[in-house]
N, C-alpha and C positions, 0 to 999 in steps of 0.2 A: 541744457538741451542736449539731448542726446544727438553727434554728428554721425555724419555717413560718408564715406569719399567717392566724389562727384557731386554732392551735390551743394548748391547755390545758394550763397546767403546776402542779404539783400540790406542796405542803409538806411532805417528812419530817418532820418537825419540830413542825408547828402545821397550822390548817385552812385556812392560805394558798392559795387559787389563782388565778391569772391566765391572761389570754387575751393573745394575742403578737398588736400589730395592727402593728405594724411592726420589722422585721430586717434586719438585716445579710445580707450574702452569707455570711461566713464565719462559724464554730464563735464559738459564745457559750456562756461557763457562768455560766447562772440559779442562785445559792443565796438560801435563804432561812432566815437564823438561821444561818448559814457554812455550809448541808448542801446539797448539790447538788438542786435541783428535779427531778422527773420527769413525763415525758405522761402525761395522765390517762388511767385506763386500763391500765399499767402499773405493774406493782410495781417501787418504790424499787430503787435498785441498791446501796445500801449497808444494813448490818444495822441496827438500832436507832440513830438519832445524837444526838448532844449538841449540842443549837446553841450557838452564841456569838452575841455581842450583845446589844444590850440590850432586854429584854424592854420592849414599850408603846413604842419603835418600828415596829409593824409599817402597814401598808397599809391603805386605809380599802377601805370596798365602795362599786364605782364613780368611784372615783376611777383617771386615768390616769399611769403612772411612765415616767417616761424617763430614757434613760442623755445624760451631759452632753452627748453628739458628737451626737445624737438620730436614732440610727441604731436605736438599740432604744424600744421603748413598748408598755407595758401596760395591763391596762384589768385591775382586780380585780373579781374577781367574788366570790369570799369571805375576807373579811379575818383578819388573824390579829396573831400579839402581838411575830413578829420581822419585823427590814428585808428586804427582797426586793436583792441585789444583781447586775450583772454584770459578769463578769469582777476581781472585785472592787470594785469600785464603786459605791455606794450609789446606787438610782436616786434620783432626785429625783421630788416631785408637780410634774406638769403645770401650769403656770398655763391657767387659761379666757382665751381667745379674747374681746376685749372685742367686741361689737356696734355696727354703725356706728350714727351716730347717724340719728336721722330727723326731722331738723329740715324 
């Protein structure tokens, strides 16, 4: 699926959803629980799915995910109980930004 940043991608699976603040040029595929994510706003493209992984894995709210090349990042906006990956690849959470000091 071709991404865009801003916009919303939504969990077959669970009540996962994420906002895409940064993308790749080319085709990314977002699963979450193995089921392919979709834009919010559209219905799933596949019928009822079965996630895989491991449940209590999943995404916190407001926390940002990124893929290892850090070409992809996400920001959750509602969390849920499986891993968010792309292209198969588990994002990883975001380390914070440490603040200069103000000595």
């Amino acid at each position: 699926m071709k991404l865009r940043v801003g916009q919303s991608l939504c969990s077959a699976v669970d009540g996962t959803t994420v906002i895409v603040v940064r993308c790749p040029e080319q085709d990314v595929t977002v699963t979450c629980g193995g089921v392919e994510m979709y834009p919010q706003g559209e219905a799933p493209t596949s019928s009822p799915a079965t996630p895989t992984g491991a449940v209590g894995d999943g995404v916190l709210l407001g926390k940002r995910y990124t893929a290892e090349e850090g070409a992809l990042e996400v920001l959750c906006v509602r969390p849920g109980k499986y891993p968010v990956a792309a292209n198969g690849a588990a994002l990883s959470l975001k380390a914070a930004q440490p603040l200069p000091a103000s000595d």
